[in-house]
N, C-alpha and C positions, 0 to 999 in steps of 0.2 A: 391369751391366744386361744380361737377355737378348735385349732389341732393345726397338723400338715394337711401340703395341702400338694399339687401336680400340676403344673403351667406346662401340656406338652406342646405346644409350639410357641415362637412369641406374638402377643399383644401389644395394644397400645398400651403407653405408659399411663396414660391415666388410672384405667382399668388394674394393672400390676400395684401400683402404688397402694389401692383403695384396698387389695386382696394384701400387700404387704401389712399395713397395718392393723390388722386384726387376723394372720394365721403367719404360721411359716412357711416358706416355700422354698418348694423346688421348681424352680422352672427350666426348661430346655431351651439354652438361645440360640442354639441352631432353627435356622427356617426349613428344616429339614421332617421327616414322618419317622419317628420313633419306631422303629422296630418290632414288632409282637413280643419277644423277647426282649425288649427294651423296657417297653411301655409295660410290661406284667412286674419286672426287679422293679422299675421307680413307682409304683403304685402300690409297691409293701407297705405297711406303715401308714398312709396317708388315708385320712377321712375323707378327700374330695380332690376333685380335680377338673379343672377345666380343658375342654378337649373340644377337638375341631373334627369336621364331617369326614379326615382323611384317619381320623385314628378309628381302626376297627376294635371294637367292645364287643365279641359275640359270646358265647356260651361258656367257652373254653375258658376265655379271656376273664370274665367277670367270677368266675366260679375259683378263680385264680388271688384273687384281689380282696381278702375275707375284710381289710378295714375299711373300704370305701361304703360311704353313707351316702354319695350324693356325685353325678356326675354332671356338670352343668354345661352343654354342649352349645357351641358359637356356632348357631344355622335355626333355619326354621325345621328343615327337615332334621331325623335323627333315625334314617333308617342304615346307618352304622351303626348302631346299640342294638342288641338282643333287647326291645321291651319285655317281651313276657318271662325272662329268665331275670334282668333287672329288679326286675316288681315281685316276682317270687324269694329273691333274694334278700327283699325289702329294700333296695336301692333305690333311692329317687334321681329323677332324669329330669333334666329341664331343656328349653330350648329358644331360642329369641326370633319371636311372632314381630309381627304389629310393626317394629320399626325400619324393617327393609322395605315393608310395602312400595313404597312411590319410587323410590328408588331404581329396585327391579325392576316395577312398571316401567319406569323411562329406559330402561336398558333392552329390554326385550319391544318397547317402540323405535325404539335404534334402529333394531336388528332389522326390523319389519321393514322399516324405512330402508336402510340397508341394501337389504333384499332388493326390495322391489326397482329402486333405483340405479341399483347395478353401483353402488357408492365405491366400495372394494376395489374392482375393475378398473372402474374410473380414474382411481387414485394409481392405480399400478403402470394405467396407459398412460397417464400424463408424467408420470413420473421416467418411463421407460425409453420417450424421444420418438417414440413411431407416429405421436399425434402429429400431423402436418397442418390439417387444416379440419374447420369445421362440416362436419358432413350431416344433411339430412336423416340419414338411416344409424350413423353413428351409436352404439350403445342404448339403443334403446331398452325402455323398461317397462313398467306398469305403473298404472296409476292409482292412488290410496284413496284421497277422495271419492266418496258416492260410493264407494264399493262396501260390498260384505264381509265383515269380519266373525268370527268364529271362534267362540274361546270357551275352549275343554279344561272345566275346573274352575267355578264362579267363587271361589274365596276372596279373600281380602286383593288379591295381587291380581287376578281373572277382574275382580270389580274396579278397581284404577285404570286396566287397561280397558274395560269401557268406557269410562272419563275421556279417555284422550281418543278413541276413536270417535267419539261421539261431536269434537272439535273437527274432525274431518268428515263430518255429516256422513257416518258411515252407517249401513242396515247393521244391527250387534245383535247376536243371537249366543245362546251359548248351552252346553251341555254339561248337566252335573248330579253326579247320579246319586246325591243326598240332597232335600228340599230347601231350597236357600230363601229364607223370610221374602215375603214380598218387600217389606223395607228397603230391604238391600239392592232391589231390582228396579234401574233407574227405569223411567217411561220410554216406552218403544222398544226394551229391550227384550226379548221372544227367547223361552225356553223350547229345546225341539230336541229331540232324539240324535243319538249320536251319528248313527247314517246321514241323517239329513245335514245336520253340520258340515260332513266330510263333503260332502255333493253339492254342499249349495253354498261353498263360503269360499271367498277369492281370498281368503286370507286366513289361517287357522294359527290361533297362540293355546301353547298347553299350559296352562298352571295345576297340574295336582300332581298330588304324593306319589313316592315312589312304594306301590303296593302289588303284592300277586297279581291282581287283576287291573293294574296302571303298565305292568311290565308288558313289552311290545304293546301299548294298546293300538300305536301304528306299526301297520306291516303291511308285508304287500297287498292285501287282502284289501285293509282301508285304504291304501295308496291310489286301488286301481278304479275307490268312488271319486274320486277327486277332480277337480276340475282341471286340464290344461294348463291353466293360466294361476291355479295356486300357488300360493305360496307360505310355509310351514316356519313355527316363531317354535322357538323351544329354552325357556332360562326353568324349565323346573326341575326335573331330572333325567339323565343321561337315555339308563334304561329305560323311561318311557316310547321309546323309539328305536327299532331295527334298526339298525347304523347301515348293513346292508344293501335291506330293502329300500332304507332312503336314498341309499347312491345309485342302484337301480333306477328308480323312478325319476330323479336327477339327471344320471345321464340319455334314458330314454324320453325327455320328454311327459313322461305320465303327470309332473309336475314342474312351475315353474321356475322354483327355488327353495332355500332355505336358510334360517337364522339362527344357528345353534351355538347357545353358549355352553350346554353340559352336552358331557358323553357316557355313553355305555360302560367305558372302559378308564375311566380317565388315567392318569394324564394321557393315556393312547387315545391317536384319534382313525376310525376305521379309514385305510390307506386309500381308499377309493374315492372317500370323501375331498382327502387333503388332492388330490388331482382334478377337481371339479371345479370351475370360475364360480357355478350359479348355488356354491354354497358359503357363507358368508359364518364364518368359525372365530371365536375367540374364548377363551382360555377360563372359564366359571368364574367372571368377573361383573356378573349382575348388579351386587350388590357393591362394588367396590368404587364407592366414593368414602372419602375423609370422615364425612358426616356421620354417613350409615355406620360403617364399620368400626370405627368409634365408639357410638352408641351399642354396637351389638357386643362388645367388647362388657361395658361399662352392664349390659344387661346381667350376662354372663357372672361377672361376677359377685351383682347384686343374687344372685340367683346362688348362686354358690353359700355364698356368707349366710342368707334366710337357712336355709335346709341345715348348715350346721349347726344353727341357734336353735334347730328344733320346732322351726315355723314351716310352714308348706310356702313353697317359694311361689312365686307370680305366677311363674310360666311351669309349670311342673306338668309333664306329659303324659306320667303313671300313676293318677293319684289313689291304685289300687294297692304299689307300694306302702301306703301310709301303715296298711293295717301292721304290718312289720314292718316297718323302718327300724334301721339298725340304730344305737345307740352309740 
């Protein structure tokens, strides 16, 4: 066995199974968020642990946990881990890239679609007995074809979702403030300045990380470039977005919807929001197909088992850790 090990929430069986036979574990089978004080007593003892985006690892936490060698975290993002404390600790972090890609993309083309079509609404009227009959003016929406689309943060998941607008013959432009190879940059698709995005795109999806300078990067400020007829895609993180200021601009008019699968707060969702028709909410379930979630499972804890062997795992985030990695 390569030591203990922490399953703090559950996983798919496949994944447990693969980590059952080559460590010991403790896993929590509650679908429940371990405690601070929960999560610091079961991570005595244990070499590794795999952990999800709701368990927080900050300073405290990790300065607390002297056996862990390797936290292997089920998301793309991992800004619930202190890196730089992490990596000075010699901790290695991992995280599972590459395979939610298409995934999210079609979930965050949901929303858009969603959105724009007022699907939500629709469902709620029909459901509700007040439809009588069909009306000309009835629920109307916007239309996605031919239109502009706009997407903040050209990585992997930013680059799918111009695959599929590009199906819907849409102008794709997009904003990202590290240089992303021309390879990766299908034809006709226009790099432009972030004002110019906000102003000139009937449709704005964010994909990037949750950083200092991603935190609010919309607020009332960008709200008030935007066009009328906008409408805002959000599966990347919560805080990249004034919860606020979005309801604001929602209920005034500044904009003309929104698709947000993350929040600022979660599981709280700012209250003004949950009172608004033209915003279209569900619960950070981007990636949650059988497939994905599976595999992101399955990554996790190949990602795990490497780092205990003493190998640099695939996905490892801090590979400044290495120079002290713990033994």
């Amino acid at each position: 066995m390569l030591g203990k090990i922490l399953v703090t929430k559950p996983i798919f069986a496949e994944a447990l199974d693969f980590l059952k036979s080559r460590t010991s574990i403790d896993a929590n089978p509650e679908d429940r968020v371990l405690s601070r004080a929960e999560l610091v007593a079961r991570l005595q003892g244990k070499q590794g642990a795999v952990t999800q985006l709701t368990d927080i690892l900050d300073r405290e936490v990790l300065e607390a946990i002297p056996d862990i060698r390797i936290l292997s975290n089920i998301a793309v993002g991992f800004n619930n881990v202190d890196i730089q404390t992490a990596s000075r600790l010699g901790i290695l972090v991992t995280n599972t890239p590459g395979v939610l890609t298409e995934t999210t993309a079609d979930f965050a083309w949901s929303l858009l679609m969603a959105a724009a079509r007022r699907v939500v609404e629709g469902d709620a009227f029909a459901r509700s007995g007040q439809w009588k009959a069909w009306g000309l003016q009835m629920l109307l929406g916007h239309d996605i074809y031919g239109k502009t689309l706009g997407i903040v943060g050209f990585g992997r998941i930013g680059q799918a979702m111009a695959q599929r607008a590009a199906g819907f013959n849409m102008s794709i432009q997009y904003f990202d403030s590290l240089p992303v190879p021309a390879s990766a940059v299908p034809p006709g698709v226009k790099s432009v300045s972030l004002d110019a995005l906000l102003s000139t795109s009937d449709y704005i999806s964010l994909h990037v990380p949750l950083l200092p300078e991603t935190k609010h990067l919309l607020n009332e400020k960008t709200f008030a470039l935007m066009k009328p007829n906008c409408i805002v895609v959000n599966t990347s993180r919560g805080p990249v977005i004034d919860e606020k200021a979005l309801a604001r601009a929602l209920r005034t008019g500044k904009i003309a919807a929104a698709g947000l699968d993350v929040f600022e707060r979660e599981p709280e969702i700012e209250p003004d929001l949950l009172e608004l028709s033209n915003a279209v909410l569900a619960p950070h379930i981007a990636s949650a197909s059988h497939e994905t979630r599976s595999k992101m499972c399955m990554m996790a804890a190949e990602n795990l088992i490497a780092g205990l062997e003493g190998k640099q795992p695939a996905n490892l985030v801090n590979p400044e850790a290495l120079v002290n990695r713990r033994q």
